[in-house]
C-alpha positions as CSV (number, residue, x, y, z in Angstrom):
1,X,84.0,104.1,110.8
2,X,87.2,105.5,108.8
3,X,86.5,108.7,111.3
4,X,86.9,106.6,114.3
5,X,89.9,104.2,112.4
6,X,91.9,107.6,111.2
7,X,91.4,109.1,115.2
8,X,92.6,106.3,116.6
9,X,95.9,105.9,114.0
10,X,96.8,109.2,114.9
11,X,96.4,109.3,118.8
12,X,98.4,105.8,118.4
13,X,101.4,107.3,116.5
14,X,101.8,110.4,118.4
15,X,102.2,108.1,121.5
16,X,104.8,106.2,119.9
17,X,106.4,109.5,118.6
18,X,106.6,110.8,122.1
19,X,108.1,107.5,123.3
20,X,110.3,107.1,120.8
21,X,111.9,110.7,121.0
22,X,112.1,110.7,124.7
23,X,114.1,107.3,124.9
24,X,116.9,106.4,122.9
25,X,116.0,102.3,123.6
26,X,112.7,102.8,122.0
27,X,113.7,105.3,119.4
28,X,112.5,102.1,116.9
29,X,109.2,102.9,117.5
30,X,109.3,105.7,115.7
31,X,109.6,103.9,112.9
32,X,105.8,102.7,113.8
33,X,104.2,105.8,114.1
34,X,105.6,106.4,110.7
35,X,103.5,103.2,109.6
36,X,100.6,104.6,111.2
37,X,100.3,107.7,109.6
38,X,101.1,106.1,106.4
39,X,98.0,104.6,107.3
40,X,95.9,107.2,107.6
41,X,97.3,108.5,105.1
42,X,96.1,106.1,102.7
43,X,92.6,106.2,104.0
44,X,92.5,109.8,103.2
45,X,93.6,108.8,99.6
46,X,90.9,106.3,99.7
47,X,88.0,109.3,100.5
48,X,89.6,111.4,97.6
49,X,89.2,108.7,95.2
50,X,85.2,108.8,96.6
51,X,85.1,112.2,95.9
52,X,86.7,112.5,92.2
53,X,88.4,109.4,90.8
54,X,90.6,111.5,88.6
55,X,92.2,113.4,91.8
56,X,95.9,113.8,91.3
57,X,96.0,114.7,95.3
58,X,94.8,110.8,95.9
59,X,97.7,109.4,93.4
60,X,100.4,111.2,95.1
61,X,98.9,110.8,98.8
62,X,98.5,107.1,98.2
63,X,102.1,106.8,96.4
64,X,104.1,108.6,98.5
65,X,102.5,106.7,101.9
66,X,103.5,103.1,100.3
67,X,106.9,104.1,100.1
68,X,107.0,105.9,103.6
69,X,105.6,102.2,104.9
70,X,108.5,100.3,102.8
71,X,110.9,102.5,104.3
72,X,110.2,102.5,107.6
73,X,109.7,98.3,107.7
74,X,113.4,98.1,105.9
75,X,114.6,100.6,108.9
76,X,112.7,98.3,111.2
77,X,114.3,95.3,110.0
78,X,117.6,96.6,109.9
């Protein structure tokens, strides 16, 4: 399942990525492809924790995609 989950975040944020660079009235949704990768991002954090619970990698992944998803919702409700 988190194959299928992560597959379908990604194709999801590169369509908003291409629609929000190609039009300056959607360029917002940029901001939600950010999200999503954060996302999957987290999952992948998630499967390194699986893996070896003392994985510095995970931390960091996991840390730096929770403030990438703050960020982007304060650009979003800006």
């Amino acid at each position: 399942m988190p194959k299928k989950l992560r597959t379908i975040l990604i194709i999801s944020a590169t369509l908003f990525g291409i629609l929000g660079l190609t039009n300056n009235e959607y360029y917002w949704l940029l901001n939600i492809a950010f999200i999503l990768i954060s996302l999957n991002l987290i999952i992948m954090g998630f499967q390194a924790f699986k893996e070896n619970k003392k994985s510095p990698f995970a931390y960091c992944i996991i840390t730096m995609a929770i403030l990438i998803i703050f960020l982007s919702f304060k650009e979003i409700l800006n």
